[in-house]
C-alpha positions in Angstrom: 40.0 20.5 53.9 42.8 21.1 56.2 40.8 23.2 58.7 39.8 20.6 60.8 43.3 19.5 61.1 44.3 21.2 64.4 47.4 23.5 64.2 49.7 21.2 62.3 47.3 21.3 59.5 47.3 25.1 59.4 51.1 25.0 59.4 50.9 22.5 56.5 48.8 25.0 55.1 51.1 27.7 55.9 54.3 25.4 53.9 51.4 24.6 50.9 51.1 21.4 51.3 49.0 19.8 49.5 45.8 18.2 50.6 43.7 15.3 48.8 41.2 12.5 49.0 42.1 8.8 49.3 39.4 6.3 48.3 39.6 2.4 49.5 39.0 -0.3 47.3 40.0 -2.9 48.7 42.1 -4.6 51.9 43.8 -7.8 52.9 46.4 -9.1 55.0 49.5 -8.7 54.1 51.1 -11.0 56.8 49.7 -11.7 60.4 51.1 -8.3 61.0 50.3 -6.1 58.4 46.8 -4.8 56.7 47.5 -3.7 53.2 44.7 -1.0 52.3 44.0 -0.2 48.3 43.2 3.0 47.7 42.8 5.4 44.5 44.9 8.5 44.4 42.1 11.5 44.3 44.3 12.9 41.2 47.6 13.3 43.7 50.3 11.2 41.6 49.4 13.2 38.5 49.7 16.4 40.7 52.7 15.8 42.2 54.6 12.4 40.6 55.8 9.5 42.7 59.5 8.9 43.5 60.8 6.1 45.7 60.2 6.0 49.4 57.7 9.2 49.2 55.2 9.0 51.6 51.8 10.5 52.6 50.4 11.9 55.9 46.7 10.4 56.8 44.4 11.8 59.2 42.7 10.2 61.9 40.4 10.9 64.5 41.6 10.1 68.1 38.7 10.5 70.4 37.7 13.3 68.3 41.4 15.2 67.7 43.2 15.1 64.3 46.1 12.9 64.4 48.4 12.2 61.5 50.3 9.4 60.4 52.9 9.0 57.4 52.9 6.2 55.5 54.9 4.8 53.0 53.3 4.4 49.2 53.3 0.6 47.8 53.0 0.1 44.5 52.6 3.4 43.2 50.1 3.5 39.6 50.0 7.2 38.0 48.2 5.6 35.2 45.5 3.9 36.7 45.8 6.7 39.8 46.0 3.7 42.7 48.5 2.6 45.2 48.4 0.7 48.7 49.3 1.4 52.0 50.7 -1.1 54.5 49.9 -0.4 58.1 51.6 -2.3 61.2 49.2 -3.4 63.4 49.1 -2.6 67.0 46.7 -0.5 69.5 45.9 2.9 68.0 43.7 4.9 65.5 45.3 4.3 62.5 45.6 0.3 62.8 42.2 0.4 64.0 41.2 2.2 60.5 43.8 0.2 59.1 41.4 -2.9 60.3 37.8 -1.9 59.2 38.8 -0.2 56.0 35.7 -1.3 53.5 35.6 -0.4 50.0 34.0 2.9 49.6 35.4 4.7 52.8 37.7 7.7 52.4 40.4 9.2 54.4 41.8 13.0 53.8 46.0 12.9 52.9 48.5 15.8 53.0 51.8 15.8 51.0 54.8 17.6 52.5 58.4 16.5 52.8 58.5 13.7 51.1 61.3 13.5 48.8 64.5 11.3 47.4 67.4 12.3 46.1 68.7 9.1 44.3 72.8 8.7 44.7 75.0 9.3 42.2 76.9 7.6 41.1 74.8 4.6 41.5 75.8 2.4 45.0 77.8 -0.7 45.4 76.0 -1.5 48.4 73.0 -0.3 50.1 72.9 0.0 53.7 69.1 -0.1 55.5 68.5 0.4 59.1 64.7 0.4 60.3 61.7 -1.4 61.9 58.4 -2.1 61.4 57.2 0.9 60.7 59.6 1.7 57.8 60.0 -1.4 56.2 57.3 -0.4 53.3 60.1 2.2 53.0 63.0 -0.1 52.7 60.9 -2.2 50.0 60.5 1.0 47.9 64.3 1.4 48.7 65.8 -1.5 47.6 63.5 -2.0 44.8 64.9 1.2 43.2 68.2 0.6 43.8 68.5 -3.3 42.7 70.5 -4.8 41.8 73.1 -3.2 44.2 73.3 -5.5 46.9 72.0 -4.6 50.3 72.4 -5.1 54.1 69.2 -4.3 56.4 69.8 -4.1 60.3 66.2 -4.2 60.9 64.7 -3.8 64.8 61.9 -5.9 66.5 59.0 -7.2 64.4 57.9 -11.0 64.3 59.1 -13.5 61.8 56.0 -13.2 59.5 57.4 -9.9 57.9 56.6 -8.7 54.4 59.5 -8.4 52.9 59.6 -7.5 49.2 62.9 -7.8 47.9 63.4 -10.5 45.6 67.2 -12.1 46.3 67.7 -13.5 43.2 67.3 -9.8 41.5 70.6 -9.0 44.1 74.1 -9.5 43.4 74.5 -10.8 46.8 70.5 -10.9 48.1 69.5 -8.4 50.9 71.1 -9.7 53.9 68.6 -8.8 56.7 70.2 -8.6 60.6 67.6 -8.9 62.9 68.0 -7.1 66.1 65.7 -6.8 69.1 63.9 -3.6 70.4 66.4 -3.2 74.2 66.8 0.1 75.7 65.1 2.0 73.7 66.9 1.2 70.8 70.5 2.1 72.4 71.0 -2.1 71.7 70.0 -1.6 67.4 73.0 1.6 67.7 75.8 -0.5 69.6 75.0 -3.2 67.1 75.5 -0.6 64.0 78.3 0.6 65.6 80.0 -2.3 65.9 79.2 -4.1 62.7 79.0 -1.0 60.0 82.6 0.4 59.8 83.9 -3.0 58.2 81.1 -2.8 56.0 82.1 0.8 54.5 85.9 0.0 54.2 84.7 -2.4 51.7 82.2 -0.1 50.0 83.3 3.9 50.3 80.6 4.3 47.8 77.4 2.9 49.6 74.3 4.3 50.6 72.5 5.0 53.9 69.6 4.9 54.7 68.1 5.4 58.2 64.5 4.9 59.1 64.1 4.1 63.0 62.3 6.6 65.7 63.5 9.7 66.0 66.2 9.3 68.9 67.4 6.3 67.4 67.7 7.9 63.9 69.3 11.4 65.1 71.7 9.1 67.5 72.7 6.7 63.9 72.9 10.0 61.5 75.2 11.7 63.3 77.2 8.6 64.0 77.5 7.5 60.2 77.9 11.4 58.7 80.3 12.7 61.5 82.5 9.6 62.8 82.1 7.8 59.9 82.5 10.7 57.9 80.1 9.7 55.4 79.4 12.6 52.7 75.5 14.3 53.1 74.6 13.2 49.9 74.9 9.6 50.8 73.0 9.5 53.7 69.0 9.7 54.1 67.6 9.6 57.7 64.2 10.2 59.0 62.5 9.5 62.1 59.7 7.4 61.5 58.4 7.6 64.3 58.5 9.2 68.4 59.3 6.8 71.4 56.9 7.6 74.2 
């Protein structure tokens, strides 16, 4: 496995990543937006462990090309070696796998640069900025890090969002600020900017977490860690996915 991958699987190869076989057993929807896909591990958690946030790349066929995608494990089980997968629906190869996924059907994975530090000392507030793609992520997040309380500035989607955080396991519940997708996310920045200093006077311990597109998430990084001046270690951003 990994040959037929094109040249990003021979770098993967090149790194060591590690390659495995996902099996479905089951699907539903999750919302009107998002397929939930249950798969069985192919012996990866035991190989490599699970951690909040870590994430898997699948591969796709797109008119006969390799494409990857990373997605964000739900409710990891080492013992019973299972987990799900929540894709966002919209045109492409992976929702349209996403969409026909039967029980027996496979998919090859690769597992490379995933990874979470947790912060320490524990946070008083945990600060979340994504969209739909990496809102599995910011479940995983604020599921490990409850009960700190937790603010989400989270871009575009519909109303019908699965959401997982409970708010009566949360000091003060998840506050989620809806913003809408505008100039290619320059509107989601100004409205960081704007809102987030106040919001770290009152919590110098806090944690960031940024999981937009790339631009959006290189333009938000450097905002919180170099005019904010928020230390490395508590801030996590990764592009989540390339604007077109």
């Amino acid at each position: 496995m990994g040959q037929g991958h094109g040249w990003e699987g021979a770098v993967l190869k090149l790194l060591r990543a590690k390659d495995f076989v996902f099996t479905v057993t089951g699907a539903e929807d999750a919302t009107g937006q998002y397929r939930r896909v249950r798969l069985t591990d192919g012996g990866m958690l035991a190989e490599t462990g699970v951690h909040p946030t870590m994430w898997v790349r699948l591969w796709f066929s797109n008119a006969g090309r390799p494409h990857q995608r990373a997605y964000t494990l739900v409710d990891p089980d080492p013992e019973a070696d299972t987990f799900s997968l929540e894709f966002a629906l919209h045109e492409g190869c992976a929702s349209d796998w996403a969409r026909t996924a039967q029980p027996g059907d496979t998919i090859e994975a690769t597992v490379h640069g995933t990874g979470f530090d947790r912060p320490d000392p524990g946070p008083s507030h945990v600060v979340a900025i994504g969209d739909p793609a990496s809102l599995p992520a910011i479940n995983s997040l604020l599921g490990a890090l409850d009960p700190a309380p937790a603010t989400v500035w989270f871009e575009g989607g519909g109303d019908d969002l699965p959401f997982r955080a409970d708010p009566a396991r949360h000091t003060a519940g998840p506050q989620v600020r809806r913003v809408l997708r505008l100039d290619s996310g320059a509107h989601l920045v100004a409205q960081v900017k704007a809102d987030l200093p106040d919001l770290l006077k009152a919590h110098p311990d806090a944690y960031v977490w940024i999981g937009c597109d790339t631009r959006t998430t290189r333009a938000l990084s450097s905002y919180v860690r170099k005019e904010l001046g928020m230390p490395k270690e508590r801030v996590h951003a990764l592009g989540y996915w390339r604007a077109s």
